[in-house]
C-alpha distance (Angstrom), angle and dihedral (degrees) to the residues before:
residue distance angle dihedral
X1 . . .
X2 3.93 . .
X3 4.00 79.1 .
X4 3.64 103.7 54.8
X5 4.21 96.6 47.8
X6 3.50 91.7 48.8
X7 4.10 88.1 47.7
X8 4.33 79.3 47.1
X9 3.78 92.8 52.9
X10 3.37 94.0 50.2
X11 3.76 93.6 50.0
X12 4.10 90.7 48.4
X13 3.66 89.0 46.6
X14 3.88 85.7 56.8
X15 3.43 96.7 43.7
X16 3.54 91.6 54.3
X17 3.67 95.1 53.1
X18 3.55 98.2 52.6
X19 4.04 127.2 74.1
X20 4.10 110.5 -98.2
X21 3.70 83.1 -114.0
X22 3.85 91.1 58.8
X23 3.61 91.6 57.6
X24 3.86 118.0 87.9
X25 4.04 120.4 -171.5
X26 3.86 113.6 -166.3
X27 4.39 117.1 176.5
X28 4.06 112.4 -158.3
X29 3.65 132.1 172.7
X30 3.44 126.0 -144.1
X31 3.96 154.2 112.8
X32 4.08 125.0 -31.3
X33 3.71 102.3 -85.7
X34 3.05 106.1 22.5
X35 3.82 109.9 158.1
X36 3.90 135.2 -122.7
X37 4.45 87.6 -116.1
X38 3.68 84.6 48.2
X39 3.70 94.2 52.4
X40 3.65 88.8 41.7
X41 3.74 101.4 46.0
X42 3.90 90.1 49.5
X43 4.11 95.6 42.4
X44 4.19 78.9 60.1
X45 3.47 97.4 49.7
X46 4.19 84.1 53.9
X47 3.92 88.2 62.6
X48 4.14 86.3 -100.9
X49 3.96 106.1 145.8
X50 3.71 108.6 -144.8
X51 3.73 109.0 -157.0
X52 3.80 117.4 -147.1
X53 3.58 91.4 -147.0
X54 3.46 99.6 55.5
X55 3.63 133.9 72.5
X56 3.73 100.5 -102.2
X57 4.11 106.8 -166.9
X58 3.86 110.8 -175.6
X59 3.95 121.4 -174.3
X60 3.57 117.5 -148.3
X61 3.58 112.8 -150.3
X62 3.82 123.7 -150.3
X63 3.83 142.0 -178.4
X64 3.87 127.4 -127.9
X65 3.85 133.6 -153.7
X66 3.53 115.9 -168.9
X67 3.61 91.9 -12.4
X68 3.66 94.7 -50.9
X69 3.69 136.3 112.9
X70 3.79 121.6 -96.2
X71 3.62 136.6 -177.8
X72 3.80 119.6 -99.8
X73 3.68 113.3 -173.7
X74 3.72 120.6 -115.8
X75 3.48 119.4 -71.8
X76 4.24 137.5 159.6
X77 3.89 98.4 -131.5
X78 4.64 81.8 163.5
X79 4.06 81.5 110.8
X80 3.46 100.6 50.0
X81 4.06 90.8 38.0
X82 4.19 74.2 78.5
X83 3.60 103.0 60.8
């Protein structure tokens, strides 16, 4: 846990640095594990343009059963992030 809000501290710090313009928020479903040059690789594909000189944060969003993982398949939920 200690881990993960330092990880989160250094991502607000970032965020907070950059211009709101230079920050770029992407939402995707998909399977346990899935990794950040998955997520990337298949946001391009979806006509997303991720900048390399902006912070691009993208959520990966998973089921559970019983408290444990389980594979979604890959979806672009970045539209309905919006709503």
């Amino acid at each position: 846990m200690q881990n993960l809000l330092t990880r989160l501290g250094r991502l607000e710090t970032a965020i907070i640095v950059k211009p709101p313009s230079a920050v770029r928020r992407f939402l995707v479903q998909g399977p346990h594990g899935l990794g950040a040059g998955d997520a990337a690789a298949f946001l391009r594909e979806r006509g997303h343009h991720l900048d390399a000189k902006a912070l691009n944060i993208i959520r990966v969003v998973v089921g559970t059963e019983d408290g444990r993982p389980t594979d979604l398949p890959l979806k672009d939920l970045t539209p309905e992030q919006l709503r």
